[in-house]
N, C-alpha and C positions, 0 to 999 in steps of 0.2 A: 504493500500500500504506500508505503514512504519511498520506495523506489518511483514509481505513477506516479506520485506528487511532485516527484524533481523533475522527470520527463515532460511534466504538464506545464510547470513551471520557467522552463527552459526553451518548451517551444511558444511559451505567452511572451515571455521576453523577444526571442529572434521575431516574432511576426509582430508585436509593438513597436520593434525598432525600425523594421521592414516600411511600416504605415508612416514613423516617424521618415525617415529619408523619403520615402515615396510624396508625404505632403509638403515638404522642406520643399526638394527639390522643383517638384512641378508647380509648386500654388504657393512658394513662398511662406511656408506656415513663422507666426509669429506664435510667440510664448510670454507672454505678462503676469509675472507674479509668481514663474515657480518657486523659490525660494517661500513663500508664504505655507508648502504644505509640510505636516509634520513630519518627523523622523521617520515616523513610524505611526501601524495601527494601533487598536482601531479605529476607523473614523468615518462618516459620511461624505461623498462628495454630490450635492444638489447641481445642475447642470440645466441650461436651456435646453429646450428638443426642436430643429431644424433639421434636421435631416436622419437617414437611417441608418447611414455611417457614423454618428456621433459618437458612440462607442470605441470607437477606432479612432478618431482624432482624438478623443481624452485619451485613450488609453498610450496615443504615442506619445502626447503633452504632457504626461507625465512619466515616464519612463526614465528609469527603470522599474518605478514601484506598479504593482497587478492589482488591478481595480475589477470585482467581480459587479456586471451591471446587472441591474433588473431590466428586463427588455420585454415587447411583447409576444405571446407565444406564435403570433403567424410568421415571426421570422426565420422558426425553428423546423420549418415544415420541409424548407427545401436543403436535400442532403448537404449539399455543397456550403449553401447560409449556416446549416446548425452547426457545422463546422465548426466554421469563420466563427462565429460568436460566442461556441461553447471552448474554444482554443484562446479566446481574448476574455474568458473569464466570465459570459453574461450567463443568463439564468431565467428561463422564459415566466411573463406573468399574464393572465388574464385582464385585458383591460373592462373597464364597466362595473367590478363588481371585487367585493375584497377575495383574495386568492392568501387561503391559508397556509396552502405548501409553499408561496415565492413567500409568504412573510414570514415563516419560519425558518427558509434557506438564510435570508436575511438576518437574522436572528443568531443563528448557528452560526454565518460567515462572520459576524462581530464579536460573539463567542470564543471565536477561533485567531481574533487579532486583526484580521480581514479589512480591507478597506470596499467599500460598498458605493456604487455608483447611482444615482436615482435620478428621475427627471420628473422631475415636481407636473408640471404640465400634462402629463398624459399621454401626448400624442402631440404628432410633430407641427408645427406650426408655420404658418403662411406669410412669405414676404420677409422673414426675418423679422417679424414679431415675437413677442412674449405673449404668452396666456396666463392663466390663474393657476395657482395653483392647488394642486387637489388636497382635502383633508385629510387622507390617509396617507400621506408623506410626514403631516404633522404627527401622525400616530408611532409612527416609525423612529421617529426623533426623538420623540419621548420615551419612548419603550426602548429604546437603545442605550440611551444617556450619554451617548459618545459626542466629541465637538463635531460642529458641520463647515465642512469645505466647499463656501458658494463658486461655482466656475461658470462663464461665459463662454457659450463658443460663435464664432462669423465667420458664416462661410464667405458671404462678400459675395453672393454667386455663382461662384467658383472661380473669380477672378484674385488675380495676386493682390495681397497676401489674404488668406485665410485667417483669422486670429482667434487665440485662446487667452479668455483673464481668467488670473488666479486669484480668490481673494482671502482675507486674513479670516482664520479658524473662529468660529462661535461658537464660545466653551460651553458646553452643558450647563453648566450654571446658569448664564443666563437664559434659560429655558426654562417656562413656571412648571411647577409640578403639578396643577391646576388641570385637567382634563373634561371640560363641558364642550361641546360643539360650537360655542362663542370662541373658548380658547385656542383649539384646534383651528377654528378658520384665520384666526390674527395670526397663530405662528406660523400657517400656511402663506399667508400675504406677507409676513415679516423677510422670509424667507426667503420667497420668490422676487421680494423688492433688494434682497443682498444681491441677489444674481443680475438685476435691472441695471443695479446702476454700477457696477466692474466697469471700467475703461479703461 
């Protein structure tokens, strides 16, 4: 089993860096803020959702560290995708409706030290807008008590440069331990407003 986990680990590494040279090169990818993320897990990282690759530009912007994403399950349908996804660390989730198995993978991977990828919004968004963010991201924050790592990503279109902002960790402390559906929707917007405003 610990053999499988250096193998697995080994090839998340060569294809995050593979993605890193590949956006560098062609689309100029920009990096703002790396130095802001910890040493070490565990931790959250909250991230805009534009595109279906997002998983793969975080995961090359930060690299070397392995970022296990919650992703949605139609990505995992086709052989070749479930791959690519399941080799960069994600973890399929049912959107619409809460999915007790991705939130207890979830769970288990911060358990285990794990840095955890999530994308507040749901589903991906139009024009390089932000959406809202959903209340069961607030659950997940709380229920973890780990700090949160807001990230930005721009694609720019696909025109040079591409960019990733990093922003400064949100200790678990300041997160109420208060849990009503009022509080859940503030630390949901609080959240999603770290990520708004990264430049």
């Amino acid at each position: 089993m610990r053999i499988k986990k250096t193998i697995e680990i080994i090839i998340y590494k060569m294809v995050a860096w593979l993605f890193y040279i590949f956006y560098r090169l062609f689309f100029g990818l920009k990096i703002k803020g790396k130095e802001n993320l910890p040493l070490r897990g565990p931790y959250l990282i909250i991230v805009n959702h534009q595109h279906w690759l997002d998983p793969t530009l975080v995961g090359a912007s930060v690299y070397p560290k392995q970022v296990h994403f919650m992703a949605k399950e139609e990505l995992f349908k086709n052989p070749i995708f479930r791959w690519v996804f399941t080799t960069i660390g994600a973890y399929p989730v049912k959107r619409g409706k809460a999915d007790l198995r991705a939130f207890r993978m979830t769970y288990q991977l911060i358990k285990e030290g794990s840095i955890v990828g999530i994308f507040p919004e749901g589903t991906r968004q139009k024009k390089g807008e932000l959406g809202e963010a959903k209340r069961g991201v607030a659950q997940i924050v709380k229920r973890t008590g780990v700090e949160v790592v807001p990230v930005r990503v721009d694609w720019n279109n696909w025109k040079r440069p591409i960019r990733v902002f990093i922003g400064q960790p949100i200790p678990a402390g300041k997160i109420k331990e208060k849990q009503t559906k009022e509080d859940l929707a503030q630390l949901a917007e609080f959240l999603m407003k770290q990520v708004r405003n990264l430049k």
